[in-house]
C-alpha positions as CSV (number, residue, x, y, z in Angstrom):
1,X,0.0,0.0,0.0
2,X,1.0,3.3,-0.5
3,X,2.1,4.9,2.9
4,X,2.9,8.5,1.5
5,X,1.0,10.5,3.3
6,X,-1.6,13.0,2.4
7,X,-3.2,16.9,3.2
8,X,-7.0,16.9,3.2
9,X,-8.2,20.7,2.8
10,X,-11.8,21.6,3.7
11,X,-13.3,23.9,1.6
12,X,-16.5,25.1,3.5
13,X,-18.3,27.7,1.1
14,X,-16.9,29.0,-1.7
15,X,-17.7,31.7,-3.8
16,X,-21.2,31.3,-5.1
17,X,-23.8,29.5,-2.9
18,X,-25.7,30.8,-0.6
19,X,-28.0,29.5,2.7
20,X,-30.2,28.7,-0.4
21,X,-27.9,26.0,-1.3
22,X,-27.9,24.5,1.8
23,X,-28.8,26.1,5.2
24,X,-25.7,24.8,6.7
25,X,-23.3,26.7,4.7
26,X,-20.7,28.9,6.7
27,X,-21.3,33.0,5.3
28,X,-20.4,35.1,8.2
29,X,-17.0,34.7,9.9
30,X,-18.3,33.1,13.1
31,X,-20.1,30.2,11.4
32,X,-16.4,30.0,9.2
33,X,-14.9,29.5,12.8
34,X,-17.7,27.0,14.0
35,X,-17.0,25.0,10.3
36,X,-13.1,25.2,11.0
37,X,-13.5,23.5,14.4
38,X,-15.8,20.9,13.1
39,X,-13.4,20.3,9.8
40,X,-10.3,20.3,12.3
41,X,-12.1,17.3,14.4
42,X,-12.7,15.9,11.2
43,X,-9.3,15.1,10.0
44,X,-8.7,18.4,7.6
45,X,-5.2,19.7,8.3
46,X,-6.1,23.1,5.7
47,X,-9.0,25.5,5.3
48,X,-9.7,27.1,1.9
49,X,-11.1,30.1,2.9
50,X,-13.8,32.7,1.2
51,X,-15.2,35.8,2.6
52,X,-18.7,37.2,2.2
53,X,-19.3,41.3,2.0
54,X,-22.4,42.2,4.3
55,X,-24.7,41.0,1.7
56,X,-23.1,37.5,1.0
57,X,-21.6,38.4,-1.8
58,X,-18.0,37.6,-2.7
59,X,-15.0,39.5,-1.9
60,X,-11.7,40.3,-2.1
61,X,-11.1,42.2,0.8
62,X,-7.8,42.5,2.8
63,X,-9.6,43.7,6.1
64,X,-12.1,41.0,6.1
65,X,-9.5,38.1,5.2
66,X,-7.3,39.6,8.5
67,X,-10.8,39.8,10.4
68,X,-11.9,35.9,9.2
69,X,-8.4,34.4,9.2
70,X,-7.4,35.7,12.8
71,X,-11.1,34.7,14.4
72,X,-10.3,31.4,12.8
73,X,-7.1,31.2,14.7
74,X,-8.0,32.3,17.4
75,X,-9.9,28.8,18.0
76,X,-7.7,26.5,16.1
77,X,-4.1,27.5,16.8
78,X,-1.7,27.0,14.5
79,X,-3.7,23.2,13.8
80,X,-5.0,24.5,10.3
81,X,-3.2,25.8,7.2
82,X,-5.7,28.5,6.5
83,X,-5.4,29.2,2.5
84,X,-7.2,32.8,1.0
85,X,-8.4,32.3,-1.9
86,X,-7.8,35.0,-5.2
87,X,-11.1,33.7,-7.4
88,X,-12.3,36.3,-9.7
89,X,-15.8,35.1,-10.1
90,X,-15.8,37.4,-13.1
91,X,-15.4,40.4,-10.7
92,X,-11.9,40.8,-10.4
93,X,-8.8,41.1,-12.5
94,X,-5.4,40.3,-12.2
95,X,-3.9,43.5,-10.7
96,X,-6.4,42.9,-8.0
97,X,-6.2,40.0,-7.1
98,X,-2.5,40.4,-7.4
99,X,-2.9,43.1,-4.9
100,X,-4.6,41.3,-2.4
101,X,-1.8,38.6,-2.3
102,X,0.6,41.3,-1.2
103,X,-1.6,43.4,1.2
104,X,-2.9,40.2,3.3
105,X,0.5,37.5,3.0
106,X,-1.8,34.9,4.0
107,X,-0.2,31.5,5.2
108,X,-1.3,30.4,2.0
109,X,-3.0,31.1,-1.5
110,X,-5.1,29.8,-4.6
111,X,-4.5,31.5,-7.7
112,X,-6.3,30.7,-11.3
113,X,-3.8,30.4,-13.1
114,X,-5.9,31.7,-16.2
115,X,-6.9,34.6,-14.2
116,X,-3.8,35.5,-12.8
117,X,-1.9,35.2,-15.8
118,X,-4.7,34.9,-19.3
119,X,-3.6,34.1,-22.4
120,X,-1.4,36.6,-24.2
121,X,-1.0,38.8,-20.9
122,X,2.4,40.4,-19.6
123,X,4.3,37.9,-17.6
124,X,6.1,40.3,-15.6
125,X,3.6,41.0,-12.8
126,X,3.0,36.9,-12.4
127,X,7.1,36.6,-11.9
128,X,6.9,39.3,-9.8
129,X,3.9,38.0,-7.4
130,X,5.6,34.4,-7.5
131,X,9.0,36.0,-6.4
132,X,7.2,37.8,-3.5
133,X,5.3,35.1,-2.3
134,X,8.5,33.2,-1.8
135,X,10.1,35.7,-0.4
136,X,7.4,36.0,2.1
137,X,6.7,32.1,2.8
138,X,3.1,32.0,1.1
139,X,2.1,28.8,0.0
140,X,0.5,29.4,-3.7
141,X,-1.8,26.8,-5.0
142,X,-2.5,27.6,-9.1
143,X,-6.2,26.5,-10.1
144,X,-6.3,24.4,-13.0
145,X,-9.8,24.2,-14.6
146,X,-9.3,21.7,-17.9
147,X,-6.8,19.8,-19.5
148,X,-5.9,22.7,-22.0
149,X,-4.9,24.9,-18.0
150,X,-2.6,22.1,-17.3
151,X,-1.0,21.7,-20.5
152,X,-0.2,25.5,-20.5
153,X,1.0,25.3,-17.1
154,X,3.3,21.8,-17.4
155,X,5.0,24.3,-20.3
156,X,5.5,27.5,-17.9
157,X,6.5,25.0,-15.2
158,X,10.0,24.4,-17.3
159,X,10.4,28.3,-17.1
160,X,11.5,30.7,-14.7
161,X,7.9,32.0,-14.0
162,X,7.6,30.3,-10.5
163,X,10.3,30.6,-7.8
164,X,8.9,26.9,-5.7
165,X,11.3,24.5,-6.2
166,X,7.7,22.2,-6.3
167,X,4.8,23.8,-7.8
168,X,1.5,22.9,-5.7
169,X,-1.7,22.5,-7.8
170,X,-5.1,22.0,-7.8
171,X,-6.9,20.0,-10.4
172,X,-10.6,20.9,-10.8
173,X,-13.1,17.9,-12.3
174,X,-16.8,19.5,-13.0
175,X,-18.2,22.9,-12.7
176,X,-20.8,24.4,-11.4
177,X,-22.9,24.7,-14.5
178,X,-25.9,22.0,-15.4
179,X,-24.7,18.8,-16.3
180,X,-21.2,19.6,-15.2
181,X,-21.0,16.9,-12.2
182,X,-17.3,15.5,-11.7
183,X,-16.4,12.2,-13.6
184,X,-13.7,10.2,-12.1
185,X,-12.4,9.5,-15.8
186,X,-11.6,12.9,-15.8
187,X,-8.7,12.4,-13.6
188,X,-6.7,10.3,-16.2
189,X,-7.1,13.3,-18.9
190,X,-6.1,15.5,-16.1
191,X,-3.2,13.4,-14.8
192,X,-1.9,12.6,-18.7
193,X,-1.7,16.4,-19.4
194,X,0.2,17.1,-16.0
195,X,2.5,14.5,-16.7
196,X,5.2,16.3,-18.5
197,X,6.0,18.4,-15.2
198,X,4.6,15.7,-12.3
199,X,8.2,15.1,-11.2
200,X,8.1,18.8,-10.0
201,X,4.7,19.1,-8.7
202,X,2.5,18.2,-5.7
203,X,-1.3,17.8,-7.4
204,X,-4.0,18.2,-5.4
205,X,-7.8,17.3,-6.5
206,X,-11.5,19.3,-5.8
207,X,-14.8,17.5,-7.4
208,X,-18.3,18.7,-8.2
209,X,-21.3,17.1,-7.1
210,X,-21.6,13.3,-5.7
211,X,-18.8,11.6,-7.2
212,X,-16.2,13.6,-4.7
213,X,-15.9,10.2,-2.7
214,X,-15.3,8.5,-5.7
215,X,-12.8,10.7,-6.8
216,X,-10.9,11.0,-3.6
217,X,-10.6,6.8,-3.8
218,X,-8.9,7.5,-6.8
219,X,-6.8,10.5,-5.7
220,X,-5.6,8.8,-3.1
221,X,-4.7,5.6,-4.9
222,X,-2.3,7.7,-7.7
223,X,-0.3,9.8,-4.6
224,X,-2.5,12.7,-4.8
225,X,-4.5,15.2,-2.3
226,X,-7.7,16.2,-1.6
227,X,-9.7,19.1,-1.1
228,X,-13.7,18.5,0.0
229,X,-16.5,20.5,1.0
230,X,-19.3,22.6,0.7
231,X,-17.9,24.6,-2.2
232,X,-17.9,21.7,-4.6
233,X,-20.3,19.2,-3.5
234,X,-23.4,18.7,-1.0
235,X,-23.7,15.4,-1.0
236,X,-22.5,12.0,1.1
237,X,-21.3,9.3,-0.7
238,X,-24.6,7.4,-0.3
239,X,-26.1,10.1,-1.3
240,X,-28.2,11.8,0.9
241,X,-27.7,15.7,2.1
242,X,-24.6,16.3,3.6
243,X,-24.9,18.2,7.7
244,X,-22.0,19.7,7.0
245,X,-18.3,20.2,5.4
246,X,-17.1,18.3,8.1
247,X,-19.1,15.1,7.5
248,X,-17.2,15.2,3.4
249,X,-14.1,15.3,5.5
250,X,-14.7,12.7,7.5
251,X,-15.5,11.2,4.3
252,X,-12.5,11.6,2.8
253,X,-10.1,10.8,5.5
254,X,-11.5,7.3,5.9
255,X,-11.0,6.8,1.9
256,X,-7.3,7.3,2.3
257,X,-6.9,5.8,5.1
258,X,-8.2,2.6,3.3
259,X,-5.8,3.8,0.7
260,X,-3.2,3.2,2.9
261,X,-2.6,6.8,3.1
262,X,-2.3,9.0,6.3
263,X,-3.7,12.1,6.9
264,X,-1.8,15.0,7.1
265,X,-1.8,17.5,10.2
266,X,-1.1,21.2,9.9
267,X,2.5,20.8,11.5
268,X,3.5,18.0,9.2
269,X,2.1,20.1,5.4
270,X,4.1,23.2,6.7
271,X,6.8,20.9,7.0
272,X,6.2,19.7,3.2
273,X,5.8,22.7,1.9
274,X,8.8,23.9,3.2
275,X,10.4,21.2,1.3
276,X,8.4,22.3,-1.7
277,X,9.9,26.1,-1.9
């Protein structure tokens, strides 16, 4: 079996749904801190984290990131990785996004890669965020939607755009639109297109809608990580309403530990991703 051992990140809310969703889904900053401590007793060792303006909207805020992050911390200690997150949502270009990074230096980051850097764009501000990140110590994730985002990125990956000595990434299987539900056999396209740099990176895997579980099995069984939750999918791997983000966690860490794999805590993934710079 395979006894390397693996992060699980809890991803509570995300960007777009709403109490209509699901009732149960953390907006304000204490029912993010009530999620974290549920997620932490779970098994997650990381917390993807989003932040809601005052009328649940999404937002890329310095202030409220400092005012959710430190609340969170404030009950976990230093027992979650606590990643911001840079999504655009169609709201937000690069420059600010790119801004954000360097007003908050969280412990940790996801960046689009096609927003951060589209198609065509300078390169120079991308360098310049990836040199101040590790200057700083932030752990960047880059988002990778398709097969066509990892491609590009397996090519940049042989450049001198990012500083990490491993680049950390985050495949994404399904969408949010109709009909766009995760299929496991989406990994393999995924996987196949990563291949040329997978020497050089740590891949990491979110789902949408019920096959989550099923991906994570698979995740688990090629070396990767996983990130569950609210965000992506609502639903247990039987299929019935999920309470909470925690119970996908919970999920999750009983998958790799049938996997053979063992869970991460925050103390040992600082310790890897030191390694990884």
């Amino acid at each position: 079996m395979n006894r390397y051992p693996t992060y699980i990140m809890a991803a509570p809310n995300g960007a777009r749904r709403t109490k209509r969703d699901h009732p149960n889904l953390p907006i304000t900053i204490p029912e993010l801190v009530e999620e974290a401590v549920r997620c932490l007793e779970a098994g997650a060792c990381a917390l993807h984290v989003h932040v809601r303006d005052a009328d649940g909207g999404h937002i890329l805020d310095a202030g409220l990131y400092r005012e959710a992050l430190a609340a969170i911390r404030a009950e976990v200690g230093s027992d979650l990785v606590l990643q911001a997150t840079t999504e655009a949502v169609g709201r937000y270009g690069a420059a600010e996004q790119i801004a954000l990074v360097r007003e908050l230096k969280p412990e940790a980051v996801s960046v689009a890669l096609r927003e951060i850097y589209p198609e065509g764009s300078d390169p120079a501000p991308v360098s310049d965020i990836f040199n101040f990140m590790s200057d700083e110590a932030i752990w960047p994730q880059l988002i990778l939607y398709d097969a066509d985002d990892v491609r590009r990125f397996a090519t940049l990956r042989h450049g001198d755009l990012f500083r990490q000595r491993r680049s950390s990434v985050l495949l994404v299987l399904g969408r949010y639109a109709t009909n766009q539900m995760a299929d496991p056999a989406e990994l393999e396209v995924m996987l196949d297109a990563l291949e040329p740099a997978r020497d050089g990176v740590e891949w990491c895997v979110c789902a949408f809608g019920p096959a989550e579980n099923e991906v994570a099995r698979a995740v688990f069984a090629k070396g990767g990580h996983m990130r569950v939750g609210f965000e992506n999918n609502l639903e247990t791997a039987s299929g019935e309403r999920a309470e909470h983000t925690a119970d996908l966690v919970r999920a999750a860490v009983a998958e790799a530990k049938a996997a053979g794999r063992s869970p991460m805590t925050a103390t040992h993934l600082r310790r890897a991703i030191a390694l990884w710079r």
